[in-house]
C-alpha positions in Angstrom: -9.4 5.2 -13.7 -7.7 2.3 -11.5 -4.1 2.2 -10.4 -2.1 -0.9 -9.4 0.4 -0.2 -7.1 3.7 -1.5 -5.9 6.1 -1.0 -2.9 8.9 1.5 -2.9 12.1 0.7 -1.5 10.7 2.4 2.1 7.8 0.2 1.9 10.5 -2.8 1.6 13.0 -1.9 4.3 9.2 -1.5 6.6 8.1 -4.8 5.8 11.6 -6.4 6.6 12.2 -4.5 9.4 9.7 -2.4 10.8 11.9 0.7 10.9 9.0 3.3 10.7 6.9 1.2 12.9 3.9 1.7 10.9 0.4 1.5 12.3 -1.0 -1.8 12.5 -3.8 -1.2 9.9 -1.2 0.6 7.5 1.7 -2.0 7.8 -1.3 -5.2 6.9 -2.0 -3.0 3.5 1.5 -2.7 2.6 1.8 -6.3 3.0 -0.8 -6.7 0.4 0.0 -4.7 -2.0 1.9 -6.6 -4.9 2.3 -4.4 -8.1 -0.8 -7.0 -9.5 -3.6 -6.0 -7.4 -5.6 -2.9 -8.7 -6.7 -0.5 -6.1 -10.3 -1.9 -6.2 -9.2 -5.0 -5.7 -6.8 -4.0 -2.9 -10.3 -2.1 -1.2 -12.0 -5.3 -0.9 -9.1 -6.4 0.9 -8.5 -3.3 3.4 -11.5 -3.5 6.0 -11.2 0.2 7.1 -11.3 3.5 5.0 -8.9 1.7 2.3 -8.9 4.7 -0.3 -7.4 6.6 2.9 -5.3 3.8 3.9 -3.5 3.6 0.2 -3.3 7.5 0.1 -1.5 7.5 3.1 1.0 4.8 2.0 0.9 6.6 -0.7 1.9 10.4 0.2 4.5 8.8 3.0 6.4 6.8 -0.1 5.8 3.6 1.2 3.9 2.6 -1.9 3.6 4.1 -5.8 1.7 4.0 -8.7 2.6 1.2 -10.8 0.3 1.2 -13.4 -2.9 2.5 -15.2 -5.8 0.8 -16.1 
């Protein structure tokens, strides 16, 4: 089963501010995810450990399940 996922309002306030001053790594895969991409597509996209990457935005509310495919 794939997921697309989409950014929260937290993950919105982050990428216009930088309140939460995520990690580098974290803050470039909130960037790209879009509410389009599916989370295979967003892996080929994340360079390091993106399944823990996404979980993490994930579990901190940055990001959230948008869709089932």
């Amino acid at each position: 089963m794939a997921f697309v996922y989409r950014k929260t309002p937290k993950g919105l306030v982050e990428i216009e501010t930088r309140a939460h001053r995520l990690a580098p790594r974290l803050r470039g895969a909130l960037i790209l995810v879009d509410g389009r991409k599916s989370d295979s597509e967003l892996a080929t996209l994340i360079l390091a450990d993106p399944q823990a990457v996404l979980a993490n935005l994930l579990t901190d509310g940055y990001i959230e399940v948008a869709a089932t495919l």
